[in-house]
N, C-alpha and C positions, 0 to 999 in steps of 0.2 A: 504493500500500500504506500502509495507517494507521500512524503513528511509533509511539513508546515511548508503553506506559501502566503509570503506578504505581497502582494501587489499592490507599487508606489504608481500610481496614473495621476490620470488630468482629464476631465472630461471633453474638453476641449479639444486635446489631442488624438490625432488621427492615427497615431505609432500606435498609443499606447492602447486605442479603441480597438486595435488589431487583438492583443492579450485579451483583454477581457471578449472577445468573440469565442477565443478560443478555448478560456476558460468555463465559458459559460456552454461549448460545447460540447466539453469533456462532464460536463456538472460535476466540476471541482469545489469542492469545500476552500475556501482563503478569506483570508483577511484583505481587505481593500481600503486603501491610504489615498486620499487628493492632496494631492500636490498643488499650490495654485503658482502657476509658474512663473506669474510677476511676482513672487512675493517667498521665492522659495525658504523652506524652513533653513536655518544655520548648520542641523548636524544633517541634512539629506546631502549633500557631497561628500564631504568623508567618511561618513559610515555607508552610506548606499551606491552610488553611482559618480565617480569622481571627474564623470562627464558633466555632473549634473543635469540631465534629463530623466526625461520617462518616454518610456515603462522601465521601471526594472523590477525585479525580483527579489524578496531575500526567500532562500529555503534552507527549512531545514531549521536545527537549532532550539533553541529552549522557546516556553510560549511567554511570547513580552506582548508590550506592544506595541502597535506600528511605529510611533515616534521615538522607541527607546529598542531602536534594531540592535542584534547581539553579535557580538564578535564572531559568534559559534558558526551560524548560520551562512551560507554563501550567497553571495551577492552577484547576480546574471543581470545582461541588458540587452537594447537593440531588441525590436520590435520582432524581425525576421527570426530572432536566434530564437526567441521566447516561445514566438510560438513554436516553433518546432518543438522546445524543450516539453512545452505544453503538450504537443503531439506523442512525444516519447514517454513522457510521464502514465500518460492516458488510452493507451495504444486503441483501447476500445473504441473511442472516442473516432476512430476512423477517419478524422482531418488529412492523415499522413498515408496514400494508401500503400498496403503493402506491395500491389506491383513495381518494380524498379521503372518501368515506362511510366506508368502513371504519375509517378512521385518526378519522371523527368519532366514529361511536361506539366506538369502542377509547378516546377519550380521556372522551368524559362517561361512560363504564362509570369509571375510572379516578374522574372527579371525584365519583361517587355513592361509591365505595370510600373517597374522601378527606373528603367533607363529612359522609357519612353512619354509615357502618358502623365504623370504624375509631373514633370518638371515642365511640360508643355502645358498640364495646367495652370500650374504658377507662375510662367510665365505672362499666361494670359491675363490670371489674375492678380498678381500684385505690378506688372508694367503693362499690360496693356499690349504684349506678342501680339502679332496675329492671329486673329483665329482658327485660321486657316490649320496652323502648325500644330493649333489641339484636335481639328478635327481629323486631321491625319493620323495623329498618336492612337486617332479612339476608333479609325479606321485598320489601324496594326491590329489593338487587341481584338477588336472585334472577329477579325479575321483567326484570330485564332480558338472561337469559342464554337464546341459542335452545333449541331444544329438545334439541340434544344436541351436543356437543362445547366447544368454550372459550368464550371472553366474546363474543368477534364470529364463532366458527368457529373457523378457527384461530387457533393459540399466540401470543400477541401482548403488546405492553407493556402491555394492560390485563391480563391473568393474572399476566404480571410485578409488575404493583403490588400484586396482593393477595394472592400466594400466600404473604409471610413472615406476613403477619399472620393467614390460616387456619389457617399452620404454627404458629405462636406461640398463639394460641384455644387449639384441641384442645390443645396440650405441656399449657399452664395448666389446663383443663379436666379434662383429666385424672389430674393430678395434683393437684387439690384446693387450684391457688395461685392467692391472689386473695383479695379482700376480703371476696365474699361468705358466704354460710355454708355452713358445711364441710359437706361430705356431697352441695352442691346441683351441683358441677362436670362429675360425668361424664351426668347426668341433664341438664344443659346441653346440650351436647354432642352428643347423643344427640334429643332434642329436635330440634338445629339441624341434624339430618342423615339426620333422615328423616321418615314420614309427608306435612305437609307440603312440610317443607323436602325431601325425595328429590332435588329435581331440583339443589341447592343440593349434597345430600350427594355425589352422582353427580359435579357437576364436583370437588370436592376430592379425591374417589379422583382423579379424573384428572391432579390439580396435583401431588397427591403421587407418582405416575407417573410424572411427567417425568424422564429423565434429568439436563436442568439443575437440576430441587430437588434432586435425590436428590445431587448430587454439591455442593452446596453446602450442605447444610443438615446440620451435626451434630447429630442429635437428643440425643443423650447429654453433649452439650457443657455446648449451651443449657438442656438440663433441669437438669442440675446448678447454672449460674449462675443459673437462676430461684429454683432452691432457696435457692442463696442468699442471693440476694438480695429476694426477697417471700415467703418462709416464714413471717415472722412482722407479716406485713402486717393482720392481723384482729387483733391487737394495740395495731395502732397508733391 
């Protein structure tokens, strides 16, 4: 049986929204820490993550808690390693399949998610790219998804890795936050989720579906912190 796990998040964040999918996959028993990352605690770098970011991990170890992490226990991070560690803890949990093809492309699904489409997002969004260059990105992955159901078939650490950042898209899009210009977001959006993209729009209903988004993802939360904090990003 898997020991203690502390998960340090942010609701906010997209990384760390990855762990908790996949914790909530495995129906993992843990203790869950927010972080709020304008404002991070003093002892969360040098006892947790010396990056300071999230997600990280403590496992293992005596039972404290979350704010008085123990030396005992091991300290893991980086969103991608988690979860797999989460996959490997939980083998049941089926996120990680055991075919060696399966598990191949579940992971270059993941690397076109990471080298491709996720940085053309943000480039649209916080400068103002072209859109063009994300609808490309979202033309790669799509191309990569069978014809109906998840990234390899089924549910797996490649949907894990890109479902915060679907969830985060659309929030933004929708709401008109973001660099580019005003009016163009939901027509984005909309664009990227049908016509062409159908088969694109089709798996995101399905991501949004899932039981593990829906019970980790506070839409109301994170739209408010967006507001916050990239409201007046066309400004800048």
């Amino acid at each position: 049986m898997p020991d203690r796990i502390t998960l340090y998040t942010a609701k906010i964040c997209p990384y760390a929204h990855r762990v908790e999918i996949a914790l909530a996959e495995a129906k993992a028993q843990f203790k869950r820490y927010e972080i709020d990352l304008q404002n991070k605690p003093e002892w969360y770098a040098p006892k947790v993550n010396p990056a300071s970011k999230v997600p990280a991990i403590a496992y293992g170890g005596p039972d404290v808690p979350p704010d008085q992490p123990s030396p005992e226990s091991v300290k893991l991070a980086e969103s991608l390693v988690l979860v797999e560690f989460v996959a490997d803890l939980f083998p049941e949990s089926g996120i990680l399949p055991s075919d060696p093809v399966q598990r191949a492309k579940a992971r270059f699904f993941i690397e076109g998610v990471s080298s491709k489409l996720i940085p053309a997002w943000y480039a649209h969004f916080l400068r103002n790219a072209p859109v063009e260059d994300f609808y490309s990105a979202l033309e790669y992955v799509q191309s990569l998804l069978p014809a109906e159901g998840f990234a390899i078939g089924q549910f797996s650490i490649a949907d894990i890795a890109i479902a915060p950042f679907i969830a985060r898209t659309r929030l933004s899009l929708l709401n008109e936050l973001g660099k580019y210009p005003e009016g163009n977001g939901k027509k984005v959006w909309e664009t990227a989720t049908t016509g062409k993209f159908a088969r694109f729009g089709k798996y995101a209903e399905d991501i949004f579906a899932r039981d593990s988004f829906k019970s980790t993802f506070d839409e109301a939360y994170v739209t408010e912190a967006f507001k916050q904090r990239f409201a007046n990003l066309r400004n800048q």
